[in-house]
C-alpha positions as a printed Julia matrix, in Angstrom:
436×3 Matrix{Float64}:
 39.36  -21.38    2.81
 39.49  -17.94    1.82
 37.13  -15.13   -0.05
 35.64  -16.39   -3.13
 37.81  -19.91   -2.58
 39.64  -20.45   -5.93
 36.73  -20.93   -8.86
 39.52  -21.81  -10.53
 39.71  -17.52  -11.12
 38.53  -16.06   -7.63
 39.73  -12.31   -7.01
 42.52   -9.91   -6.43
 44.18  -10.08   -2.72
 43.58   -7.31   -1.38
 42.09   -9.94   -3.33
 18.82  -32.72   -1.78
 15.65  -33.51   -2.47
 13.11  -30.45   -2.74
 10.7   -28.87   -5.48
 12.12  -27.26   -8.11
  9.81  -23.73   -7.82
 10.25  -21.61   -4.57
  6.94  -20.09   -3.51
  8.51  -18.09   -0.72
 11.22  -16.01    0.28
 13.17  -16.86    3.12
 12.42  -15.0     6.52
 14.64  -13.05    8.05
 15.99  -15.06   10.61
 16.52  -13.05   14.77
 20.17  -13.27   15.23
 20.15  -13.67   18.6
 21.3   -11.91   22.18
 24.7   -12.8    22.14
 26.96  -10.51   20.34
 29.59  -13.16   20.3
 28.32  -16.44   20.56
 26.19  -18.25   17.75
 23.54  -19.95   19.81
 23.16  -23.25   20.12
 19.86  -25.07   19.85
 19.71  -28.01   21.85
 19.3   -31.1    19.31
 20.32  -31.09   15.82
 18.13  -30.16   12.63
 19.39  -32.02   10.0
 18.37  -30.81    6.27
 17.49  -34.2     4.66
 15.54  -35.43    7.94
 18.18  -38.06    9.29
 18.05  -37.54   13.09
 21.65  -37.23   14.17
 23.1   -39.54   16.48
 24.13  -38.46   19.95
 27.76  -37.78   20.69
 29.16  -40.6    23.59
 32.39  -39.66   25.25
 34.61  -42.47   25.85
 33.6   -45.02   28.97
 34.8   -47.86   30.81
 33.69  -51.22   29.09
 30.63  -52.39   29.52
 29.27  -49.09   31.08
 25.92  -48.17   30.1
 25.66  -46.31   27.14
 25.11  -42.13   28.25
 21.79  -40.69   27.93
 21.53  -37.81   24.47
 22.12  -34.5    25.84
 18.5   -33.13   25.73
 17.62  -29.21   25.77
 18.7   -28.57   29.85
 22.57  -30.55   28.78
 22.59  -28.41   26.14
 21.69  -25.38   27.45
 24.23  -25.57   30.55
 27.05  -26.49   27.4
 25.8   -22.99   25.92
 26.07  -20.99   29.37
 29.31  -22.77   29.74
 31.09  -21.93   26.27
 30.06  -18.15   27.5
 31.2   -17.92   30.17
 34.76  -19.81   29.88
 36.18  -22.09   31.88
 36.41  -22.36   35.71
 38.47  -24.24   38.31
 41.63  -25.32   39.58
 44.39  -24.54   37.08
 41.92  -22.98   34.2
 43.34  -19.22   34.7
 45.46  -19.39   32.0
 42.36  -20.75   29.77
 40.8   -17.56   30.15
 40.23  -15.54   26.62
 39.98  -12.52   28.46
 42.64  -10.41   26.39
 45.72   -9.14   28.33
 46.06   -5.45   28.76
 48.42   -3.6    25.85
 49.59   -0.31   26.37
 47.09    2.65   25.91
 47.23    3.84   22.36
 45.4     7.0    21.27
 43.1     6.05   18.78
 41.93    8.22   15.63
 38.17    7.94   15.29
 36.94    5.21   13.21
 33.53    5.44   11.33
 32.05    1.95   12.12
 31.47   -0.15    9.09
 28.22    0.15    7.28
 26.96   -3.82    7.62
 24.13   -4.81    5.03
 23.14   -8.61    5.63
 21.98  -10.56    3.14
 18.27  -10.43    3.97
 16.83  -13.77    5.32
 20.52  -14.93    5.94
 21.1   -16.79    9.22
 23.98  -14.92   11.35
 24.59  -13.18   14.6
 25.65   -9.59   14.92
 29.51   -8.37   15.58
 30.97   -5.64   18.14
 32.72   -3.63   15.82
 36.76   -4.31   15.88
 38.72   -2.78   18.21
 39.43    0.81   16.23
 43.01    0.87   17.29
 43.82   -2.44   16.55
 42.19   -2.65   13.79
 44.92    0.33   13.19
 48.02   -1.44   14.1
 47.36   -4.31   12.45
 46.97   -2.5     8.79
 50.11   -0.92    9.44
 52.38   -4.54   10.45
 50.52   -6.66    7.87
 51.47   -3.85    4.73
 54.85   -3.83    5.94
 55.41   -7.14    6.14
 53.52   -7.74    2.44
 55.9    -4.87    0.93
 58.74   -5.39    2.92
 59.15   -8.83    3.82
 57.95  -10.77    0.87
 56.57   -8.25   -1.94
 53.48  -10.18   -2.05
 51.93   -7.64   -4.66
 52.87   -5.12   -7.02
 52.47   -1.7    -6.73
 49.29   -1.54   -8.7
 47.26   -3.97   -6.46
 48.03   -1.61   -3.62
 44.36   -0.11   -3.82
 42.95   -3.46   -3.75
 44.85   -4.86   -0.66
 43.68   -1.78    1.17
 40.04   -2.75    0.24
 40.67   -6.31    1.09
 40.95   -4.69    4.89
 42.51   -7.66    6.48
 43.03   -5.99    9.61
 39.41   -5.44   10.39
 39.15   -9.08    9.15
 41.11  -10.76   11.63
 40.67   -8.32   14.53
 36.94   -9.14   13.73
 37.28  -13.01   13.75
 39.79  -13.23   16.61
 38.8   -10.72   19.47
 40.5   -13.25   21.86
 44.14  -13.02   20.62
 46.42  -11.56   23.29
 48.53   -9.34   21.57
 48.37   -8.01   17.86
 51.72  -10.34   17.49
 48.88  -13.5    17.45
 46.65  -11.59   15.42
 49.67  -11.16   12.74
 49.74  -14.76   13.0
 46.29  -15.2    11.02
 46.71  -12.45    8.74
 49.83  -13.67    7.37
 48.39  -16.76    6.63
 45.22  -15.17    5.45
 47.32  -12.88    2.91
 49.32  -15.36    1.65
 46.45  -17.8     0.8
 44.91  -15.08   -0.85
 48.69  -14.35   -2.74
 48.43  -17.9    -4.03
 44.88  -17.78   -5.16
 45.27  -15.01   -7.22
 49.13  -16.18   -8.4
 47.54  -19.75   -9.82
 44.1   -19.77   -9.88
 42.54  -16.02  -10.72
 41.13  -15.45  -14.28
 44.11  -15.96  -16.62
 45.98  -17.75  -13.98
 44.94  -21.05  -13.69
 47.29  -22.96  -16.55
 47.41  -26.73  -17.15
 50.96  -26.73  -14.74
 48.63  -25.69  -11.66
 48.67  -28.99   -9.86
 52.77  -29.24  -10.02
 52.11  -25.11   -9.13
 50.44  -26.05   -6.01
 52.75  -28.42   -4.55
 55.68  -26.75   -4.67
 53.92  -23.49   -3.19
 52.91  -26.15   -0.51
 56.45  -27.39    0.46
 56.59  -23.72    1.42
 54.52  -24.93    4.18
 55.4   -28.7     4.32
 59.34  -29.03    4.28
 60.87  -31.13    1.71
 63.49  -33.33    3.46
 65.41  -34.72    0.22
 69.13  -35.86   -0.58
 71.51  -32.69    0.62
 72.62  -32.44   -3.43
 69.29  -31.05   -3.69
 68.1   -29.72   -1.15
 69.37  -25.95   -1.68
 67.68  -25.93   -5.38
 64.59  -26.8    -3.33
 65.72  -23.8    -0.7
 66.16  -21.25   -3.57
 62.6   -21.89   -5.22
 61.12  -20.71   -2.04
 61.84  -17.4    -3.35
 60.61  -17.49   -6.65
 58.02  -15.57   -6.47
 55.14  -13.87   -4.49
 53.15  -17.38   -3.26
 56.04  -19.25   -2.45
 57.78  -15.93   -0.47
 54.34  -15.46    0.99
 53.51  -19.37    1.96
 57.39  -19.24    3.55
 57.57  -16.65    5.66
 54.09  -16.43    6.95
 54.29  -20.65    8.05
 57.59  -19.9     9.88
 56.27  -17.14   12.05
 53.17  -19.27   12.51
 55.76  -22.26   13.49
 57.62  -20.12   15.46
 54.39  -19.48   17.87
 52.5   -22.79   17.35
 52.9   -26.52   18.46
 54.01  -28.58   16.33
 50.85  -30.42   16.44
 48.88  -27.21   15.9
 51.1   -26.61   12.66
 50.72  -30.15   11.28
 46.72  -29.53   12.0
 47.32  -26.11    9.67
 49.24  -28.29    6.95
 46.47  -30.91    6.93
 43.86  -28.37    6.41
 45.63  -26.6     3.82
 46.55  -29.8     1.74
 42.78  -30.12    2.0
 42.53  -26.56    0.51
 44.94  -27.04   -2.38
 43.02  -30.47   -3.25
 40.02  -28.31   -3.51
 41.79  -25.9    -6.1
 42.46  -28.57   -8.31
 39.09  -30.1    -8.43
 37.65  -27.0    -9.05
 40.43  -25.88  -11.49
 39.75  -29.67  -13.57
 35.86  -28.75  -13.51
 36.6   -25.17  -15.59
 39.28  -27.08  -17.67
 36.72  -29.35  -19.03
 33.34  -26.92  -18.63
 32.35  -29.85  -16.26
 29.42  -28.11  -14.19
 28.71  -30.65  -11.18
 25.83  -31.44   -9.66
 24.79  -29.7    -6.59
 26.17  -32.3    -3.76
 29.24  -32.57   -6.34
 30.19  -29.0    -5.56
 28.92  -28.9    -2.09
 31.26  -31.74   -1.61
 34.31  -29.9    -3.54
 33.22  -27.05   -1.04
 34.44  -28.83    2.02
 37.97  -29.03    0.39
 38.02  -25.29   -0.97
 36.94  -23.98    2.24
 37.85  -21.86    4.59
 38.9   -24.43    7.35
 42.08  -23.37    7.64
 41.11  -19.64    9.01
 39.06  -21.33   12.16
 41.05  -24.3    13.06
 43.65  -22.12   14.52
 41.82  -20.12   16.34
 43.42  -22.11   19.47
 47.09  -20.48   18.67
 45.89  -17.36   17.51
 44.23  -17.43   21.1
 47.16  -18.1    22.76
 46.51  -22.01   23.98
 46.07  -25.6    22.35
 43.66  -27.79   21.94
 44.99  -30.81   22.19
 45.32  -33.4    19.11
 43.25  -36.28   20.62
 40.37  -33.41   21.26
 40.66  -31.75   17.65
 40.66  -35.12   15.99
 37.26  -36.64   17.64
 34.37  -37.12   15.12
 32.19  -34.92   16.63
 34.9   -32.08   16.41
 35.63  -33.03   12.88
 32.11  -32.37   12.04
 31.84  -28.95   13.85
 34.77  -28.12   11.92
 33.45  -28.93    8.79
 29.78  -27.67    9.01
 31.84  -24.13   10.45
 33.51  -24.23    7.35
 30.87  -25.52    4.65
 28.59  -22.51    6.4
 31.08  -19.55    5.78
 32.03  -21.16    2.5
 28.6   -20.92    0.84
 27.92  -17.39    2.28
 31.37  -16.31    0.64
 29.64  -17.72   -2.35
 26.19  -15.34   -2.08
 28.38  -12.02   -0.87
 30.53  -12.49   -3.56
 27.95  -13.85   -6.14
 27.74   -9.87   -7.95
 31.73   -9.88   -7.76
 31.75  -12.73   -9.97
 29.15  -12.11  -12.62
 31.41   -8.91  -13.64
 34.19  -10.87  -13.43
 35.44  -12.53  -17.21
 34.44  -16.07  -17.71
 31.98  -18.74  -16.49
 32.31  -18.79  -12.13
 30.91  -21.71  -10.01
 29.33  -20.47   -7.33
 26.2   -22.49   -5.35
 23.78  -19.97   -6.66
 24.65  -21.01  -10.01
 25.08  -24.58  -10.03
 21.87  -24.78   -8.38
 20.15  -22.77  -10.84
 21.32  -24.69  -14.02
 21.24  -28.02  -12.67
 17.08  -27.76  -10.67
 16.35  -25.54  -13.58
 15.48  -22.3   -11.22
 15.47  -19.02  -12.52
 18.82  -16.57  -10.73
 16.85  -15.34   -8.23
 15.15  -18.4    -7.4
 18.59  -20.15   -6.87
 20.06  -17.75   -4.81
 16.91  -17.76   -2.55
 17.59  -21.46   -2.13
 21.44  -21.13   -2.04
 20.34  -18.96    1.32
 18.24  -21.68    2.48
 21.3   -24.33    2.31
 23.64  -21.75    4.1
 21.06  -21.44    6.71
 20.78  -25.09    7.32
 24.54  -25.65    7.8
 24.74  -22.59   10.3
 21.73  -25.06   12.35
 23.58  -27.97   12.03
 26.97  -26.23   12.8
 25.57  -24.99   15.76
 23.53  -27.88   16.74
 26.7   -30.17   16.9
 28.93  -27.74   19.13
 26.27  -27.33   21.83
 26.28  -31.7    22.11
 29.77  -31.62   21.66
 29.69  -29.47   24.48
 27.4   -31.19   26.39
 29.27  -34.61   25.95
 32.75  -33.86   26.71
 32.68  -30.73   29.54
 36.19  -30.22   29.16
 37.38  -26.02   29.6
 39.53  -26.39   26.3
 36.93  -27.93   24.14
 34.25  -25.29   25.47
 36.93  -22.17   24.97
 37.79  -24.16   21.08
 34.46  -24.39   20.12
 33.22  -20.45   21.29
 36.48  -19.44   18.88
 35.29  -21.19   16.38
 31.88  -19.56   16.39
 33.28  -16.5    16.81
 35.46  -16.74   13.72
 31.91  -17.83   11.71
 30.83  -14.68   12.88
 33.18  -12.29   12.46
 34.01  -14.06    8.88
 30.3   -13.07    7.98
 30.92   -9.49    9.56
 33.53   -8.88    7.25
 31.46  -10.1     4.05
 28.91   -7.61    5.17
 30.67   -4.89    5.5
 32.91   -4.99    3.2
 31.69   -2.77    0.49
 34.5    -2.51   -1.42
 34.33   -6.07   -2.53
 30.59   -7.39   -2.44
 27.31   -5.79   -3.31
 23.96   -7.9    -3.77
 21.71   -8.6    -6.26
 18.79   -6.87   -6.49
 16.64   -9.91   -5.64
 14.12   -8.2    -2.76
C-alpha cells in the first residue's frame, strides 16, 4: 500500500491476451475539468471485453429486478458525488473543511509536476502551503520524538519523502491537521516497516515471523497474563514495531472500532502481499503477468484510501464498505495507484542493487517486449484500471444514492489523485525513462 510496495527491497522512508509488438504509443489522455474529481464514464470498459454486470441494491422479494444505470443515472451519480450531500440531517456530511486559525504562511514554490506522458490522471490544486507546513513540522517530531523511527542519517531522505505534501494532497477534506496526522502516521510507519524487513539487505528468511509480530502492533495479542507483558515489551523493540504502536493507537483513539478493524483487515492484506513477493525473490520465481497483478492487490496501497472516511471526519458504515460493488471500487482504486507507483518508481529501482519486480518488467520478460515496449504497455494496463475504477464508482453511485456512499467514494478518488500528484512531483524520488 505504500511507494514502491515491498519488492521484497523497496526504498528508504523518507523512504491478458494482446500481441506481443506495440505499434503505437499511448495518447495522452485529457484529464478532465474537475480538479478534484476523477470522472466517471457512465458504463464500464472492461480490459478483456466481459461486459460488467449492473450493480442491484437490495429489494423487497419478488420486486422486479432495477433497470442498469445508463449514461443520464450515471451522470446525476457524478453531479451528485460533486456536489456532496443534501437534506435533512446531512450538514454534518459536508467535507467542506472547518475554519483553523489564520496562520501566516511563508511562500511556497508550487511543485514542478511531470506526468508520465500518455498516463491516465486528473490534475491536483496544489496543497494548502501552510498546511502542508504544519504538518512537516508534527509528523518529524513525532518520528524523532515519539518513536525514533529513523536514524539520524536517513534524515535527508524523510525530508524528500515529503509526507506532508503527501497527505495534505490526498486528503484536502480532513478537518483539522490532527486528522491529517492520522494518515501520515500510518503512512510513515508502513514505510518504517518496509524498509526495516523488506528493503535490499533486509528481507531475511525470519520475515514472515518479522511481520506478524510488527502486526500485533496493530492487532492486540490477548494471551495468558504470564505473558502478556513479554508481548507488551517487544512493542518497543525497535523502529517498526514503535512506529506500527503508536501510530494505530492515535488512529484508534479517533476511529470506530469498525473503521480500525477495516484498517487491520487491509493491512493483514498488505503484509500477505510482502511475503508473496518476498518468497518470489527468495526463489528468483518471476511470475507471470496476472500472477503479479494478482500479488499487486495484496501489496497495495489499500490501506491509504480506505480511511479516507476517518481522516474526513465521518464513517462509512460497515454494511456500506463491505458491499461487492464497494469492494471492487476499492480494489481497482488500489490496483490503479499500485501499478503507477510501479512506472514512477521504475528508474528508482533499476539503480537500486538486485533484481526488482515491477509490472514493466515482468511484462517485458515474460511477452518477450523490449524495456520500452513494456513500459508502454505497463501504461496501457494502469490506464485501464483508472476506467474501470472509475466506471464502477459512478454505478455504485447510481445504485445506492445514499450521501455517505457518494461523500466515500469522491474521497476515494481524491486520494487516487492526489497519490498520483505526489508521484509526479516528487522529484526527489522518481525520474522517467527516457522512453519519448
Amino acid at each position: 500500500m505504500r511507494p514502491e510496495a515491498s519488492r521484497g527491497r523497496p526504498s528508504t522512508p523518507g523512504s491478458p491476451g494482446r500481441p506481443t509488438h506495440l505499434t503505437k504509443e499511448p495518447r495522452m489522455p485529457d484529464p478532465g475539468p474537475s480538479p478534484l474529481q476523477s470522472v466517471l464514464p457512465s458504463r464500464p470498459v472492461l480490459p478483456f471485453g466481459t461486459a460488467a454486470p449492473p450493480v442491484e441494491p437490495p429489494g423487497p422479494a419478488g420486486a422486479p429486478p432495477v433497470e442498469p444505470p445508463g449514461p443520464a443515472h450515471s451522470a446525476a451519480a457524478l453531479r451528485r458525488i460533486l456536489r456532496g450531500p443534501s437534506g435533512l440531517g446531512t450538514v454534518s456530511l459536508h467535507w467542506a473543511r472547518p475554519e483553523e486559525p489564520p496562520a501566516a504562511a511563508q511562500p511556497v514554490t508550487p511543485a514542478a509536476i511531470r506526468p508520465i506522458p500518455g498516463l491516465y490522471h486528473h490534475p491536483v490544486p496544489e496543497p494548502d502551503p501552510v498546511r502542508v507546513e504544519e504538518l512537516s513540522r508534527r509528523i518529524k517530531s513525532w518520528a524523532v520524538d515519539e518513536v525514533q523511527a529513523f536514524p539520524p542519517e536517513w534524515e535527508d531522505q524523510f525530508d524528500g519523502f515529503s509526507v506532508s505534501r503527501y497527505m495534505v494532497a490526498c486528503h484536502p477534506d480532513a478537518p483539522t491537521l490532527d486528522h491529517l496526522m492520522l494518515a501520515a502516521r500510518l503512512m510513515v510507519a508502513e514505510n518504517v516497516v518496509d524498509d526495516a524487513y523488506c528493503e535490499d539487505g533486509a528481507t531475511t528468511p525470519d520475515v514472515g515471523g518479522r511481520l506478524l509480530l510488527a502486526h500485533t502492533a496493530l492487532d492486540p495479542v490477548h494471551t495468558a497474563k504470564e505473558y502478556q507483558p513479554a508481548w507488551e515489551e517487544s512493542l518497543h523493540s525497535d523502529a517498526a514495531r514503535r512506529s506500527y504502536r503508536s501510530a494505530m493507537e492515535y488512529f484508534t483513539a479517533a476511529a470506530t472500532p469498525a473503521q480500525a478493524d477495516r484498517f487491520r483487515h487491509d493491512m493483514a492484506r498488505l503484509h500477505l502481499g510482502y511475503l508473496a513477493e518476498a518468497a518470489w525473490d527468495e526463489t528468483e520465481y518471476v511470475p507471470e503477468v496476472w500472477e503479479y497483478l494478482a500479488m499487486r492487490q495484496f501489496n497495495n496501497f489499500r490501506p491509504c484510501p480506505t480511511i479516507t472516511d476517518t481522516v474526513g471526519g465521518y464513517e462509512l458504515p460497515a454494511d456500506l464498505q463491505a458491499l461487492p460493488a464497494m469492494q471492487r471500487v476499492i480494489a481497482l482504486a488500489g490496483n490503479a495507484t499500485t501499478i503507477s507507483n510501479d512506472l514512477y518508481s521504475y528508474m528508482k529501482e533499476l539503480r537500486s542493487p538486485g533484481r526488482h519486480l515491477n509490472l514493466p518488467v515482468v511484462i517485458a520478460e515474460k511477452e518477450g517486449l523490449s524495456d520500452k515496449e513494456a513500459y508502454l504497455k505497463a501504461v496501457e494496463v494502469h490506464n485501464d484500471l483508472m476506467h474501470e475504477f472509475e466506471a464502477a464508482a459512478a454505478e455504485l453511485a447510481a445504485a445506492w444514492p445514499d450521501p455517505r456512499v457518494a461523500r466515500f467514494l469522491k474521497g476515494v478518488a481524491v486520494w487516487v489523485d492526489g497519490n498520483h500528484y505526489w508521484h509526479a512531483s516528487n522529484t526527489y524520488r522518481y525520474t522517467l525513462p527516457d522512453f519519448w
